[in-house]
C-alpha positions in Angstrom: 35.8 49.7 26.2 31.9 49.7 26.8 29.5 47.8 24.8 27.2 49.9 22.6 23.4 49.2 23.1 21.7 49.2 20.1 18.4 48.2 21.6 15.7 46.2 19.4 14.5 42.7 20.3 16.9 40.1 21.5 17.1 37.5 18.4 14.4 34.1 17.8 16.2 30.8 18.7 14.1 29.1 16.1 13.6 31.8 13.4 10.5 31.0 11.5 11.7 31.3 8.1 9.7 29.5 5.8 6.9 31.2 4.0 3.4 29.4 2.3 1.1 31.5 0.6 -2.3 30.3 -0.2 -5.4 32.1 -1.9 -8.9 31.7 -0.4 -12.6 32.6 -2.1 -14.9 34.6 -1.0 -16.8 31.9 0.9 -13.7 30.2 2.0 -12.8 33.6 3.5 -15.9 34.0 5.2 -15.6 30.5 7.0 -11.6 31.1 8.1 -12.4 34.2 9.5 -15.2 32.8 11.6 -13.1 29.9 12.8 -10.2 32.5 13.6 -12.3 34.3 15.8 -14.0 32.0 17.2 -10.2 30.6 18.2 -9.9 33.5 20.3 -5.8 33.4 19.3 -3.9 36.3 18.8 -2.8 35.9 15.1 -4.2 34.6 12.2 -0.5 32.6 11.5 -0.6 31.2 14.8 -4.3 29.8 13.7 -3.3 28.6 11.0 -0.2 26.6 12.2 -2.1 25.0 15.1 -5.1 24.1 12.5 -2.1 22.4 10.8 -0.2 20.6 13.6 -2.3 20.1 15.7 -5.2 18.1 13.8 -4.6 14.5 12.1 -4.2 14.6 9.1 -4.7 11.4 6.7 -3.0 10.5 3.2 -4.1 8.3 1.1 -1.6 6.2 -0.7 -2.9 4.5 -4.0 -0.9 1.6 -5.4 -1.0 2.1 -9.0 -0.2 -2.0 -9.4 -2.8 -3.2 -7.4 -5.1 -0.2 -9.1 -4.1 -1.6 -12.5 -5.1 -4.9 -11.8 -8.5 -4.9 -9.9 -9.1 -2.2 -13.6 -8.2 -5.6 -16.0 -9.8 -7.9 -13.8 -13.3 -5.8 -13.7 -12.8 -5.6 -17.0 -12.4 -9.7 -17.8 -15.2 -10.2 -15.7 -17.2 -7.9 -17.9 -16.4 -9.6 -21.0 -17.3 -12.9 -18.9 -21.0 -11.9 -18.8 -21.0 -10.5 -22.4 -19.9 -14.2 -23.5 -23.0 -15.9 -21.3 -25.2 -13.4 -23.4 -23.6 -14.2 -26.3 -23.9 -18.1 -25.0 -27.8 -17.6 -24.9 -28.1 -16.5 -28.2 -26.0 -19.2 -30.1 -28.2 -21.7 -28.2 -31.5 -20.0 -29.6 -29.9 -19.5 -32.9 -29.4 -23.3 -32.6 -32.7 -24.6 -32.1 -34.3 -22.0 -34.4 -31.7 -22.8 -37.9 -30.4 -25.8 -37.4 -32.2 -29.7 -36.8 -31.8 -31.5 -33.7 -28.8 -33.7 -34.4 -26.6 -30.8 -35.7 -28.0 -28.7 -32.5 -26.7 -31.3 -30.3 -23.3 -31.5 -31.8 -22.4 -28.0 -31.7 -24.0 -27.7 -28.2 -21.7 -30.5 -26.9 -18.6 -28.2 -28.6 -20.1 -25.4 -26.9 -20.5 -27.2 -23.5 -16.7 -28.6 -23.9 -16.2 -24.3 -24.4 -17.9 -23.5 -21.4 -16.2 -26.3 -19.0 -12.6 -24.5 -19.8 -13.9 -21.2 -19.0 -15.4 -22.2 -16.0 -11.9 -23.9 -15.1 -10.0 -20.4 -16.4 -12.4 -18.2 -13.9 -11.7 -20.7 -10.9 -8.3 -20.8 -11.6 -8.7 -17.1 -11.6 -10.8 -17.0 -8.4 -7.7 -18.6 -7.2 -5.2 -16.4 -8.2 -6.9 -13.2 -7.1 -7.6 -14.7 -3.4 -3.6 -15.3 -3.5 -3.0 -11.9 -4.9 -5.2 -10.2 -2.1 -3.7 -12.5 0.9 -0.2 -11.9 -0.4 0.2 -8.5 -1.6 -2.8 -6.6 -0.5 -3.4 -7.6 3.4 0.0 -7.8 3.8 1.0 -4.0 2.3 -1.9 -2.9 4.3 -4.0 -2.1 1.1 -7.4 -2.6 2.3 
């Protein structure tokens, strides 16, 4: 018995089968079509796959931790420099209501104040340079 010939194409190997549509403005439109041609290729799908493959492409990972805490730590030091305003005006408050031997007493509480803050924000200084060296350099994060 002799084989029938149907004719047609012989069959892909590796049938493209997956589909992506995208919509493009006006302007966006424009500017593909330019590139197209100016790719001198012979369809717009073949364009568009080597546009795809063919350039790097970079991705950006963003580590919500890491995020989370240089956002807390910006936000520390902001109420850091609020206190050194408020610092200035309790001194001038001070020196305007009260004499000199009550201004001297509350300025040495306030002194014995600012020593442990200074000590918190070195021991945070610390921490962060440890946090960055550990986690961050290591991960690849910046």
């Amino acid at each position: 018995m002799a084989t029938i010939n149907k004719g047609g194409r012989n069959p892909k190997i590796d049938k493209a089968v997956h589909r992506y549509v995208f919509r493009l403005t006006d302007k966006e439109n424009s500017k593909f079509l330019t590139l197209f041609e100016q790719s001198r290729m012979d369809t717009k799908a073949k364009f568009i796959v080597s546009v795809l493959f063919e350039r790097q492409i970079r991705s950006v990972q963003i580590d919500k931790g890491a995020m989370e805490y240089s956002i807390k730590l910006s936000q520390f030091f902001a109420q850091f420099r609020a206190i050194g305003v408020n610092y200035n005006q309790i001194v001038k408050i001070l020196h305007t209501h009260f004499g000199d031997k009550k201004t001297v007493l509350y300025l040495g509480k306030l002194e014995k104040q600012t020593i442990e803050l200074a000590e918190l924000c070195k021991e945070i200084l610390v921490l962060s340079k440890r946090f960055e060296n550990e986690y961050l350099l290591k991960k690849g994060k910046i």
